[in-house]
C-alpha positions in Angstrom: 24.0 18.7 88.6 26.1 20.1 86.1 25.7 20.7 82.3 27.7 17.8 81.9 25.6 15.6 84.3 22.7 15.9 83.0 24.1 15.3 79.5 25.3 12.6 80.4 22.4 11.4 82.2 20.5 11.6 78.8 22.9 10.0 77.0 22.3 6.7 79.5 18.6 7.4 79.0 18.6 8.1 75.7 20.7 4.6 75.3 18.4 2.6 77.4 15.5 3.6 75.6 16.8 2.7 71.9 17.8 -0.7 73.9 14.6 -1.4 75.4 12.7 -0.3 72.0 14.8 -2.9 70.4 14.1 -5.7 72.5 10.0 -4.5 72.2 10.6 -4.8 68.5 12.1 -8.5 68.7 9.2 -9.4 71.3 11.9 -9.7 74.0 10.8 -7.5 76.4 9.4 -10.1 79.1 11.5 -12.7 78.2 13.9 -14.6 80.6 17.2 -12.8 80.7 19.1 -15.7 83.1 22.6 -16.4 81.6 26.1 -15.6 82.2 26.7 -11.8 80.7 31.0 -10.5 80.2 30.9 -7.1 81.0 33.2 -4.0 79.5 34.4 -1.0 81.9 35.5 1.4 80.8 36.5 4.5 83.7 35.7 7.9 81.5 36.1 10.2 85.0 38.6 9.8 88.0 42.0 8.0 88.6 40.1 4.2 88.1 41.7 1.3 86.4 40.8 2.6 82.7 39.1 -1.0 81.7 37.8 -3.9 84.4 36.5 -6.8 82.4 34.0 -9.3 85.1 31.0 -11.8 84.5 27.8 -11.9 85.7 25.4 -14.2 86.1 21.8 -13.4 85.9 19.0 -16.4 87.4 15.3 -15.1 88.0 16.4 -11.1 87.9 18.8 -11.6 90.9 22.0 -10.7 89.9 26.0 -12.3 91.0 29.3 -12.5 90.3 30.7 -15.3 88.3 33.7 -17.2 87.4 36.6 -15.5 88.2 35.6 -11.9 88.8 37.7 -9.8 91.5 34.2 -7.8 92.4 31.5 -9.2 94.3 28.1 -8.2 92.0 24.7 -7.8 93.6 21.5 -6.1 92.5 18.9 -7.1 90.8 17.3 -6.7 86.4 13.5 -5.6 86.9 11.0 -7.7 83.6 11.6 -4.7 81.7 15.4 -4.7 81.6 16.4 -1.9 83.9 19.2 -2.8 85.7 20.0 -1.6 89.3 23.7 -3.3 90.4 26.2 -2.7 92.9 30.1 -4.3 92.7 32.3 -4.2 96.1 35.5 -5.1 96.6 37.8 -4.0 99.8 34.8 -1.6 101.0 34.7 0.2 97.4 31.3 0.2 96.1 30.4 1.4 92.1 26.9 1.5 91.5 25.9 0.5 88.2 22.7 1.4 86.1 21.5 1.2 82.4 19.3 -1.8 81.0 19.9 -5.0 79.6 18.2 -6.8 77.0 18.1 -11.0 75.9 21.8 -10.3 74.5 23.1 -7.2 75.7 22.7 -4.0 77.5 24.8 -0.7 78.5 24.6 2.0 80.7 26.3 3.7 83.5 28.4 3.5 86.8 30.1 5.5 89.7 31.5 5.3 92.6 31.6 8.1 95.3 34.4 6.1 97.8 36.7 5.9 94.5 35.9 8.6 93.3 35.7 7.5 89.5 32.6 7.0 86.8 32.2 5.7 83.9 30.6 3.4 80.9 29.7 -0.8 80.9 28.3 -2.7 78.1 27.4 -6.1 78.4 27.4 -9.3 75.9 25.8 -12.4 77.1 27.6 -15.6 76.8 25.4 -18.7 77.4 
Protein backbone atom coordinates (compact mmCIF):
# COMPACT_ATOMS: atom_id res chain seq x y z
CA UNK A 1 0.00 0.00 0.00
CA UNK A 2 1.24 3.28 -0.70
CA UNK A 3 1.89 6.40 1.46
CA UNK A 4 -1.23 7.61 0.20
CA UNK A 5 -3.26 4.42 1.03
CA UNK A 6 -2.58 4.11 4.19
CA UNK A 7 -3.33 7.79 4.77
CA UNK A 8 -6.22 7.49 3.50
CA UNK A 9 -7.06 4.37 5.22
CA UNK A 10 -6.65 6.39 8.55
CA UNK A 11 -8.50 9.09 7.54
CA UNK A 12 -11.70 6.42 7.04
CA UNK A 13 -10.63 5.08 10.45
CA UNK A 14 -9.91 7.94 12.06
CA UNK A 15 -13.66 9.12 10.69
CA UNK A 16 -15.39 6.10 11.82
CA UNK A 17 -14.15 6.27 15.18
CA UNK A 18 -15.17 10.02 15.94
CA UNK A 19 -18.66 8.64 14.37
CA UNK A 20 -18.95 5.69 16.50
CA UNK A 21 -17.65 7.76 19.68
CA UNK A 22 -20.47 10.03 18.92
CA UNK A 23 -23.24 7.72 18.73
CA UNK A 24 -21.61 5.99 22.30
CA UNK A 25 -21.96 9.48 23.68
CA UNK A 26 -25.76 9.88 22.59
CA UNK A 27 -26.38 6.14 23.95
CA UNK A 28 -27.00 5.15 20.25
CA UNK A 29 -24.64 2.63 19.80
CA UNK A 30 -27.08 -0.58 19.88
CA UNK A 31 -29.90 1.14 18.72
CA UNK A 32 -32.01 0.15 15.63
CA UNK A 33 -30.63 1.79 12.63
CA UNK A 34 -33.68 0.52 10.07
CA UNK A 35 -34.72 3.49 7.88
CA UNK A 36 -34.25 4.73 4.43
CA UNK A 37 -30.55 6.56 4.36
CA UNK A 38 -29.74 9.18 0.81
CA UNK A 39 -26.30 8.66 0.21
CA UNK A 40 -23.53 11.27 -1.38
CA UNK A 41 -20.64 9.89 -3.88
CA UNK A 42 -18.40 11.58 -4.50
CA UNK A 43 -15.36 9.78 -7.09
CA UNK A 44 -11.95 11.38 -5.61
CA UNK A 45 -9.69 8.70 -7.87
CA UNK A 46 -10.33 7.29 -11.52
CA UNK A 47 -12.48 8.40 -14.54
CA UNK A 48 -16.11 7.67 -12.35
CA UNK A 49 -19.11 9.82 -12.65
CA UNK A 50 -17.71 12.60 -10.11
CA UNK A 51 -21.12 12.44 -7.85
CA UNK A 52 -23.86 9.34 -7.75
CA UNK A 53 -26.69 10.23 -5.40
CA UNK A 54 -28.86 6.51 -4.34
CA UNK A 55 -31.05 5.38 -1.29
CA UNK A 56 -30.75 2.75 0.86
CA UNK A 57 -32.78 1.09 2.94
CA UNK A 58 -31.70 -0.47 6.07
CA UNK A 59 -34.29 -3.38 8.05
CA UNK A 60 -32.69 -5.62 10.83
CA UNK A 61 -28.84 -4.76 9.58
CA UNK A 62 -29.56 -6.17 5.99
CA UNK A 63 -29.03 -3.66 3.72
CA UNK A 64 -30.98 -2.79 -0.15
CA UNK A 65 -31.58 -0.51 -2.66
CA UNK A 66 -34.43 1.75 -2.62
CA UNK A 67 -36.64 3.96 -4.59
CA UNK A 68 -35.27 4.80 -7.63
CA UNK A 69 -31.58 3.99 -7.39
CA UNK A 70 -29.78 2.82 -10.69
CA UNK A 71 -27.34 0.40 -8.31
CA UNK A 72 -28.45 -2.67 -6.84
CA UNK A 73 -27.09 -2.38 -2.83
CA UNK A 74 -26.34 -5.42 -0.74
CA UNK A 75 -24.30 -5.90 2.45
CA UNK A 76 -25.11 -5.79 5.63
CA UNK A 77 -24.50 -2.78 9.14
CA UNK A 78 -23.01 -4.99 12.04
CA UNK A 79 -24.90 -3.53 16.00
CA UNK A 80 -21.89 -1.40 16.25
CA UNK A 81 -22.34 0.57 12.94
CA UNK A 82 -19.60 -0.85 10.72
CA UNK A 83 -20.79 -0.98 7.52
CA UNK A 84 -19.73 -3.64 4.93
CA UNK A 85 -21.85 -2.88 1.32
CA UNK A 86 -21.48 -3.80 -2.15
CA UNK A 87 -23.49 -1.73 -5.25
CA UNK A 88 -23.56 -3.58 -8.84
CA UNK A 89 -24.87 -2.41 -11.80
CA UNK A 90 -24.01 -4.05 -15.45
CA UNK A 91 -21.22 -6.46 -13.70
CA UNK A 92 -19.44 -3.24 -12.01
CA UNK A 93 -19.08 -3.85 -8.44
CA UNK A 94 -17.79 -0.75 -5.78
CA UNK A 95 -17.32 -2.01 -2.41
CA UNK A 96 -18.25 0.33 0.15
CA UNK A 97 -16.98 0.60 3.90
CA UNK A 98 -17.15 3.22 6.82
CA UNK A 99 -19.87 3.19 9.69
CA UNK A 100 -23.10 4.46 10.15
CA UNK A 101 -24.75 5.81 13.07
CA UNK A 102 -28.85 6.51 14.12
CA UNK A 103 -28.59 9.64 11.51
CA UNK A 104 -25.63 9.30 9.53
CA UNK A 105 -22.47 7.79 8.68
CA UNK A 106 -19.31 8.11 6.11
CA UNK A 107 -16.64 6.21 4.93
CA UNK A 108 -15.12 4.72 1.91
CA UNK A 109 -15.54 2.92 -1.55
CA UNK A 110 -13.67 1.39 -4.60
CA UNK A 111 -14.10 -0.41 -7.28
CA UNK A 112 -11.28 -2.54 -8.95
CA UNK A 113 -13.54 -3.45 -12.49
CA UNK A 114 -13.98 0.57 -12.73
CA UNK A 115 -11.25 1.33 -11.67
CA UNK A 116 -12.31 4.46 -9.58
CA UNK A 117 -12.47 5.24 -5.52
CA UNK A 118 -13.76 7.46 -3.56
CA UNK A 119 -15.90 9.13 -0.48
CA UNK A 120 -19.94 8.52 0.69
CA UNK A 121 -21.68 10.08 3.48
CA UNK A 122 -25.01 9.24 4.35
CA UNK A 123 -28.17 11.19 5.94
CA UNK A 124 -31.06 9.19 6.96
CA UNK A 125 -34.50 10.20 5.84
CA UNK A 126 -37.35 8.38 7.78
Amino acid sequence: MTQAGYSSLAAVLMGAASIGAADAQDGFARQNRDGIYAIDITTQQGRCDRDYHLMISISGGRVSSAGDTPMEASGQINQRGIVDLAFQRFGQIATVTGMIGMRSGSGSWSSTTMQCAGSWRATRQS
